[in-house]
Each structure stands twice: as structure tokens, then as C-alpha cells.
N, C-alpha and C positions, 0 to 999 in steps of 0.2 A: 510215178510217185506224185500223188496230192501235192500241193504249196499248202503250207501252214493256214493261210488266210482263207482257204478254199472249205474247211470246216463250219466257218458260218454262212456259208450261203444257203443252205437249205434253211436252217432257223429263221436268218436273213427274210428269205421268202416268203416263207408263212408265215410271221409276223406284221410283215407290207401287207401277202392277201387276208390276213386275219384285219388289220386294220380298216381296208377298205368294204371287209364287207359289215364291219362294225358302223362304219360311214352310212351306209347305203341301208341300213336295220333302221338308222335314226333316221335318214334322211325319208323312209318310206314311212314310219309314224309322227317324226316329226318332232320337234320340240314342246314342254307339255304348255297343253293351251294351241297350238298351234293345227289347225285343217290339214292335210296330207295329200287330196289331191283336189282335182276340176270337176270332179264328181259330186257337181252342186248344180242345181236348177236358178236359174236367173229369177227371180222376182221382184217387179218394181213395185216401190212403195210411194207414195206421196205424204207427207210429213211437212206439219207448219197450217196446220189449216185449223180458219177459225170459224165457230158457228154464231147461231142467233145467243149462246151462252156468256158471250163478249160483244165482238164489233163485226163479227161474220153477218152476211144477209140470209145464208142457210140455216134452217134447222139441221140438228145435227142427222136423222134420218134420213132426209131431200138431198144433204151432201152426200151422204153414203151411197144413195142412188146416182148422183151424177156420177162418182167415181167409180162403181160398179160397170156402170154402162159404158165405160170407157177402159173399161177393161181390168182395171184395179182390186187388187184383194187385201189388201193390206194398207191401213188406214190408218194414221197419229192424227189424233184433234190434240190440237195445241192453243187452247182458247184461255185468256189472259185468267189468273186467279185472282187479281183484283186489280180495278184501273179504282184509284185512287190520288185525288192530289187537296194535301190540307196545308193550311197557313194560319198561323194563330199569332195573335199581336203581343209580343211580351209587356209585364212581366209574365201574365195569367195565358202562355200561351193554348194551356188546355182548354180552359173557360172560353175567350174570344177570339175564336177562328173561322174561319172560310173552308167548308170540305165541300168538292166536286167529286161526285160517284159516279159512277157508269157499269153498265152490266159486268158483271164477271161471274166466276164458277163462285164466286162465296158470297157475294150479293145476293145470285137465285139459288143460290142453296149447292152444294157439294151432294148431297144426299139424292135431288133433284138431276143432276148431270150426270152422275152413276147410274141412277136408275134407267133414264133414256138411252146414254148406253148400255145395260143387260139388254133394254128389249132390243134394239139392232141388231145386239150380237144373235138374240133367240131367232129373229125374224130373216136373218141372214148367217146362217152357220157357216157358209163359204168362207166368210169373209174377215178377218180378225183386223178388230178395231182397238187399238193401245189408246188410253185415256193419258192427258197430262197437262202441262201452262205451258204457257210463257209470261213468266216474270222478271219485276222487273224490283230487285230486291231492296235498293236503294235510290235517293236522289236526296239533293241538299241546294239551300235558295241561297242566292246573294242577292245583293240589291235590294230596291224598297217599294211598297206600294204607293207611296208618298209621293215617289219621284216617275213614276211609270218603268226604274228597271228590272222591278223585280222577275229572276232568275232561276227557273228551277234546271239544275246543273245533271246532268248524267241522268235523266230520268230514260232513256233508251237504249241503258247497259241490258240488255234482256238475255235470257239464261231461260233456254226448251227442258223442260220435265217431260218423260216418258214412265208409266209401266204405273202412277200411281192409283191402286185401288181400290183406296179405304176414304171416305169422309172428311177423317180425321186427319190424315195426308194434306188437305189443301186447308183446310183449317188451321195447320200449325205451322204452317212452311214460313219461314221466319225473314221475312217483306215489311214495310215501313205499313206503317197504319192498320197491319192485320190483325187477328185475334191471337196474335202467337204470343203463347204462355199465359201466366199472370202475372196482378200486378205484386212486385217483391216486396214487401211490408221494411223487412229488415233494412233494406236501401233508401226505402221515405220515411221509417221512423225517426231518426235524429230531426228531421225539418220537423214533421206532424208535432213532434216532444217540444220543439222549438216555439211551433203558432201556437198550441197547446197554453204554454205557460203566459205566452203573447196574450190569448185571451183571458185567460185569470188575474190580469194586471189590467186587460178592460174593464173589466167588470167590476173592479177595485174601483178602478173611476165612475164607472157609471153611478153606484149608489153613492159618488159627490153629488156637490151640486154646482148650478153656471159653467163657468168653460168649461172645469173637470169631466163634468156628464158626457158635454157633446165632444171631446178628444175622446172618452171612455168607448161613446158609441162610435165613431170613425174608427176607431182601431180595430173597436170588435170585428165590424164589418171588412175594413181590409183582413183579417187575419184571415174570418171565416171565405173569403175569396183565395187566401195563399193557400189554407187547409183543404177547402177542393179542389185546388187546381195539382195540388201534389200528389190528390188520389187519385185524380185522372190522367198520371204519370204514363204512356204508354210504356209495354213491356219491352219491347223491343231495346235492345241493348245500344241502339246509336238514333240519333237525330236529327233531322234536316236543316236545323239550325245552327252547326259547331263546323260548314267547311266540309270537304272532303276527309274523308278517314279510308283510305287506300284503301285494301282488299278485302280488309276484315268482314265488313256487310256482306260482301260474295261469297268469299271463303265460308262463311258461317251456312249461307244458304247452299253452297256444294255439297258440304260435309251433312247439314240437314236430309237433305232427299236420299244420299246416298245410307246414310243408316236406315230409310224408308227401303230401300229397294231398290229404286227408281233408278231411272239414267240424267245427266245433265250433257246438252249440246250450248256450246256461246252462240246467241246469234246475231246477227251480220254485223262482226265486230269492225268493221270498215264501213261502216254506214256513212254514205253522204248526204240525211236527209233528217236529222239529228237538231238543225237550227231552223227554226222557224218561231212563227206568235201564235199565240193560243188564247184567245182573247184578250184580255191584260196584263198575260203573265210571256213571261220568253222562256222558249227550252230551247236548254242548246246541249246537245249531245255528240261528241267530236268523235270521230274514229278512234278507235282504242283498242287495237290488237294486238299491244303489249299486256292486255287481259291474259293470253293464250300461257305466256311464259311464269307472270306471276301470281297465277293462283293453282291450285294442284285439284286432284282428287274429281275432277269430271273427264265424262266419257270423250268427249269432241267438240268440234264447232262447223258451224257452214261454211264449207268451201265452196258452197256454188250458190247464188241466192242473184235476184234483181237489182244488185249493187257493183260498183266497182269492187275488186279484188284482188291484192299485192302480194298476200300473207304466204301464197302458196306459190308462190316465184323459188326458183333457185335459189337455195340459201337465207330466204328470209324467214318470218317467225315460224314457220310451221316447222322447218326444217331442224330450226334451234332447240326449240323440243322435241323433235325425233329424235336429234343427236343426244340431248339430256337423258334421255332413257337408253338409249345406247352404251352409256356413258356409268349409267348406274345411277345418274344424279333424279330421275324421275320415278318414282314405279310402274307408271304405264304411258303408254302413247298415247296422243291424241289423236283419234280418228276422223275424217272430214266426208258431210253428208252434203246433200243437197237440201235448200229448204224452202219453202214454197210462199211463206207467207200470204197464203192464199185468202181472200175474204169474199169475192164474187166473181162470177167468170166476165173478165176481159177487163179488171182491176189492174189499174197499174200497167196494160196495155198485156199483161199476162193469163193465161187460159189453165184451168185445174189440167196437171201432167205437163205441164212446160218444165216443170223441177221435179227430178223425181230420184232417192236412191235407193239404188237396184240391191237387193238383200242376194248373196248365195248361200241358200236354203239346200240342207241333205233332206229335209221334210218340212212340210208347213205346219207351223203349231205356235200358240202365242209366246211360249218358251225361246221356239228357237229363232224364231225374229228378235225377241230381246237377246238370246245370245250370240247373236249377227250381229246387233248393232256394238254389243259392251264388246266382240270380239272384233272388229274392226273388217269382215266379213262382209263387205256393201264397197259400191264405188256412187259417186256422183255423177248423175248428166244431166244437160240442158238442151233443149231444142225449143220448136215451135209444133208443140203436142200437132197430130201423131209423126212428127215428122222428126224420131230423137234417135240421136247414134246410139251403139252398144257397144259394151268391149265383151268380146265374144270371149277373148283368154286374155290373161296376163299372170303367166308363172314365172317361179324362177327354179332350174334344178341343175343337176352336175351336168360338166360337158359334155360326156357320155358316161353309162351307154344311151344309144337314145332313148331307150325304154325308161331313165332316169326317173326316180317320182318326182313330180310337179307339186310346188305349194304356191297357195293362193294369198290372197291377201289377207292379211291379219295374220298369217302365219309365219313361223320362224324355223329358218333348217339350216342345216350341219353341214357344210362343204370343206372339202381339201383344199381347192382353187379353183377359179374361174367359172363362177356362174352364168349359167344359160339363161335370158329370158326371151319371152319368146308372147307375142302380142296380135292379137287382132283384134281389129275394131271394124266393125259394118255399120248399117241401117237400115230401117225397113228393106224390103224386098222393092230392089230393082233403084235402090236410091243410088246416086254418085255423089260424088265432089270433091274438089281438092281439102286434104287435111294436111296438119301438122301433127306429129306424134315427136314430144320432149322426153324421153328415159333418163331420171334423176338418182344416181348413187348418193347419198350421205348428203344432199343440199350441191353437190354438185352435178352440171349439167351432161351426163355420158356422151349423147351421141340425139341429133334431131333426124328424124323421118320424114321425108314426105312425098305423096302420092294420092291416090284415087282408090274410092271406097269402093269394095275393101282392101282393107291394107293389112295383108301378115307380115313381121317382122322377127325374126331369129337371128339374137343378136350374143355373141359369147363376149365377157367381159372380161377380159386378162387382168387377170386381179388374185393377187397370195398376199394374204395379212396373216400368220397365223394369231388366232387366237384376239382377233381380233369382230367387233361385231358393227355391219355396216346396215341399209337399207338400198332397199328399191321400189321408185315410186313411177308413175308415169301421167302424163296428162295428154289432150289429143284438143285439138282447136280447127274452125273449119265448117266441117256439117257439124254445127252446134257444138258440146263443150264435154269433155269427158275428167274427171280428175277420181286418181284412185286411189289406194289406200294400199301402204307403205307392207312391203316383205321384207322379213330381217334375214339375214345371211350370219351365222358365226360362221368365221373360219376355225377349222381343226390347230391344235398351236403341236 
């Protein structure tokens, strides 16, 4: 005879294997938005490069050709949309000022940089070349020219655009001194209504006579200077002159490109190179990677660039926003590239392909390089071109079976408990050297590696949260620099 209890075990059963094979359905498509397996081709990109259309020494055709010949198919010109710096003496700051220009895409034309890109792209169909800046959306002065300290403050906040490719795109992208909008009548009519009647009470003097006349004619004269100086109001919503104004200026320029299309990268928000003199004027531009945390709505930032770099330590700011989105409190993650800031070869003691990140591409097309990068489908590396590590894998999937599906970075999957990840990294053929390999749960540090390239690692992480949602990231130091981009894990609750 049966025990009473003995009735549910067969239900029992088939609800545990109906469960896991509901597990293992998600986990082989994956969470939506999320890649499903390593069934991607590697393609390196070089991103950050600027032409004769800014401060590069190439034209942009000549670079296409060095990067071609070095192997490259996949190109971002990232050439400033406007180097501009102006200074006007109040009251009449519009009337009497100081403006320094220098080439940029809206100096020689938007129309003109497009163009030259169509013909590369016709003259070289291999090769997909993404048009976009680097700008630099605000900056604000202290100090005086009177006393030699005059200040221009955060003029190095710079913010990468990708995918823009209209005109009108870099003409309205909303940066201090650009063409962005027009001027708002309704916002300088009360002043204009003001000099207006200002003059009509000149003029009342003027047809006195003796003093009356010449107070009549001084006043007309300042008015008619207060009256154009308030129509040459720039549009732009903040001013160089009022102090810093927190994120707003950025935030405006994020939220700008992205109803464009386009993509936004921070870049090298830890710059150590920020303060220096520029003729008469000092810039000084401090590290500011608490950028990463308080502003929203861009795709990422460089995590690998010709600069010192903190952000991407265990538990520091990159970490704080992965977990914000984990958390619910962000909508998307921030992804981290490598970026080249490239201007001529052996600049800066750096070579076009010393920074480069690596797209995984299911097909090459300009679409799906931009939905690589928005999808976080890329890792970063450094070396000394051609001499640059790879990460061959880095998944994460169920303990077993080991046929398990693997997802890749930028992707998100379903687990019971204990994710598998599982890593290799090489370099060219026949390379060595000792590496370090860091595996980063949630900002904290799992477990370090190390050994001699190449190096697989297959590592199970005992770990049951139900219902809860963590990451996995990993970085490799050594033969040159690896840093990739974060896999989320829900667990099942």
C-alpha cells in the first residue's frame, strides 16, 4: 500500500522537469534584447579618430587607407563639431568679444564631411565607415583678462557621437556657440520693449537743445548698443558667464543626439591632461567620472583610452551603474569601448590599432555594428598594434548540462543557480606572456587568474539568489589590457 504523501510525487516531478526545461527554452533565446550564443565573428573596430575636418593630420580618405592596410573594416571618424572658444566684455557681451575658431565639421561645412564620406563608403564597399564628433557641449570662465587669470573651466567634458547622417544633425546639436535653434523673440522682448521706449525718451532729448541734446544723443547711442546686443542673444539655453550649471548642458546634448539616432560614448572621463595655458587663457579640466552616474540616457564611455583609469576597478563608478540598472533605478547600462583619440601616427607615443573595440558581429552591415555598440556586444583592448590580446570567449551559462547555451556579453539569461563562466583570452599566433585575468560579480572581485597565454578558464560560481539580478564582467592585464562588457544573470525566484 502507497503512503498518502506518495501521490505527489509523480506531479512533483513533472513540474521540477517541466520547470527546468522552461529554464533552459529561456536560457537558449535568452532574455529580450539579449545575443543567445558565441556564434559571433570577432571584428575589430578603431573609434576616436580625427581627420583634416578638425585637428587630425589625415584627410579622411588617407586614414581610411592606413586603416584598411592594417587590417581594419570598421571605422568611426569622431572629428570635433566645433572647436570654438569666445569671451565678450560685459555689459555688451555679444557686441565686444574675442572668438577663436578652428576647423571643425560645421566650420567646413556638414554637407562637405558627408559628402567625403559617401565617396569612401562608394570607393571602398568593404568597409563601413560611421560618421560622428566629439564634443564638447559646455564650458564656463572665471577669472579676468585684466588680471592674466582668466579661466575657461570644463572645456574637456567631451561626449563621442556615432551613426549621425544628416547635415542637420551637426548643425543643431546643442554645444555653446553653435547654430543650435534660434534666437527666442519672446525671451528678449520685455528687454527690446524696455531699450525701445529707452530710445523714445532719447529722442525726446535730442530735439532739446545744450546738455538736453548730447544726454538725448548718449543714451540713444547706449540703448541702440543694449538693443543689438540682446539680438545677438545666443540661443543656446546656458552661458559661459553664470558659473557652472551641473548636468543640464550634457544632459540636454545626450537627450539631443539620441532623439537623432545616434549613439553617445563619455570620453576619457579621468583625463589627466585637462590643466594647462592656451595662450592667455588657462583651461583646466579635472577628472569627472562622477559624469558616468549623474547623467542618464547615453550608450557608454571609454574604458580603455591613453589615460590613467579607476572607474573600472571593483566596485567603483562603473560598477554603481551596472548595479542602478540592476536595481531598476537606471534603464540601460553603460557600456565601455576603447577609444583611440587618434590624430597622427606615433601621436602621443600611440599608433592607429593600439585601441581598438572588438564588435561581435552575427553579420557585417552598418546596422549591425550600431546594434553592437547600443547592445553592449563589443569588449575593449590595448596593446602596441599588431601586438594586441583577444578574448577568444567569455560566457556565462547553467552548470550543466555542458551543452548549456552560452550568452555573451551584452546579453541577459535565466539561471536556477550557479553560473558557469568560462574565458579565454590569447594573442596573435605564437605570442606569450604572463597575464592577470579579474572575474567581477556585481562590483565585487570573484576570483583572480593567472598564467601564460593562452589562458582558458572554467570557473562555476556557487551562487542561489532567487529572483534576484546580478552581472558578470571580467578584465585581463599583462600582454596589454582587455576589459569587457558586463553579462546579467537573473536568477529564477
Amino acid at each position: 500500500m502507497k503512503k498518502p504523501g506518495n501521490r505527489m510525487e509523480a506531479p512533483c516531478f513533472f513540474l521540477s522537469h517541466l520547470f527546468s526545461a522552461i529554464l533552459t527554452v529561456i536560457a537558449v533565446m535568452g532574455l529580450p534584447g539579449g545575443p543567445s550564443a558565441w556564434a559571433y565573428d570577432q571584428v575589430p573596430a578603431l573609434v576616436d579618430l580625427r581627420t583634416t575636418y578638425s585637428d587630425g593630420m589625415y584627410d579622411p580618405e588617407a586614414l581610411v587607407q592606413m586603416a584598411v592596410q592594417k587590417g581594419f573594416g570598421v571605422i568611426f571618424l569622431n572629428d570635433h563639431d566645433q572647436m570654438v572658444m569666445e569671451y565678450g566684455l560685459p555689459p555688451l557681451r555679444n557686441l565686444i568679444k574675442k572668438r577663436e575658431e578652428r576647423n571643425s565639421i560645421n566650420k567646413l561645412g556638414a554637407e562637405a564631411y558627408l559628402a567625403a564620406i559617401a565617396g569612401i563608403r562608394k570607393k571602398y564597399p568593404d568597409v563601413i565607415l560611421i560618421p560622428g564628433t566629439e564634443s564638447a557641449p559646455f564650458y564656463y570662465w572665471t577669472g579676468s583678462p585684466l588680471t592674466g587669470s582668466l579661466t575657461a573651466n570644463d572645456h574637456e567634458r567631451r561626449i563621442l557621437t556615432m551613426g549621425l547622417e544628416k547635415a542637420e544633425d551637426y548643425r543643431s546639436l546643442p554645444v555653446l556657440h553653435s547654430p543650435y535653434g534660434r534666437v527666442d523673440l519672446k525671451a528678449v522682448l520685455p528687454a527690446l520693449l524696455a531699450f525701445g521706449l529707452s530710445f523714445l525718451i532719447a529722442l525726446f532729448f535730442i530735439f532739446k537743445t545744450g546738455i538736453w541734446r548730447l544726454i538725448g544723443v548718449m543714451l540713444a547711442l547706449v540703448n541702440t548698443g543694449f538693443f543689438v546686443n540682446a539680438l545677438f542673444v545666443h540661443p543656446f539655453p546656458f552661458d559661459p558667464y553664470h558659473g557652472k550649471q551641473g548636468m543640464a548642458p550634457y544632459q540636454l546634448f545626450l537627450d539631443s543626439v539620441s532623439q537623432k539616432g545616434g549613439l553617445t560614448f563619455w570620453n576619457y572621463p579621468e583625463t589627466r591632461s585637462g590643466v594647462r595655458t592656451l595662450g592667455p587663457v588657462q583651461l583646466k579640466t579635472l577628472p569627472h567620472p562622477e559624469v558616468l552616474i549623474e547623467t542618464k540616457n547615453y550608450t557608454g564611455f571609454a574604458a580603455l583610452y591613453g589615460d590613467t583609469i579607476t572607474i573600472t576597478e571593483p566596485g567603483n563608478i562603473w560598477d554603481i551603474c551596472l548595479n542602478e540598472y540592476c536595481r531598476g533605478f537606471r534603464e540601460r547600462p553603460p557600456w565601455g569601448i576603447a577609444t583611440a583619440d587618434f590624430h597622427k601616427e606615433g601621436g602621443a607615443g600611440q599608433n592607429l590599432g593600439d585601441f581598438q573595440t572588438v564588435l561581435l558581429l552575427a553579420e557585417k552591415s552598418p546596422a549591425t555594428v550600431m546594434a553592437a555598440l547600443r547592445n553592449g556586444r563589443m569588449y575593449a583592448c590595448q596593446g602596441r598594434y599588431p601586438q594586441i590580446p583577444r578574448l577568444d570567449e567569455f560566457t556565462v551559462s547553467a552548470a550543466q548540462p555542458e551543452a548549456a547555451p552560452r550568452m555573451i556579453s551584452g546579453g541577459e539569461i535565466l539561471l536556477e543557480r550557479n553560473p558557469r563562466i568560462r574565458i579565454t583570452v590569447s594573442g596573435p599566433e605564437g605570442a606569450q606572456g604572463d597575464v592577470e585575468v579579474r572575474l567581477i560579480r556585481s562590483g565585487t572581485l570573484v576570483k583572480t587568474f593567472k598564467g601564460k597565454l593562452p589562458l582558458s578558464i572554467d570557473h562555476t560560481d556557487i551562487l542561489e539568489t532567487p529572483g534576484e539580478k546580478v552581472y558578470y564582467r571580467m578584465d585581463m592585464t599583462g600582454y596589454g589590457t582587455i576589459v569587457s562588457n558586463p553579462i546579467f544573470v537573473t536568477f529564477a525566484k
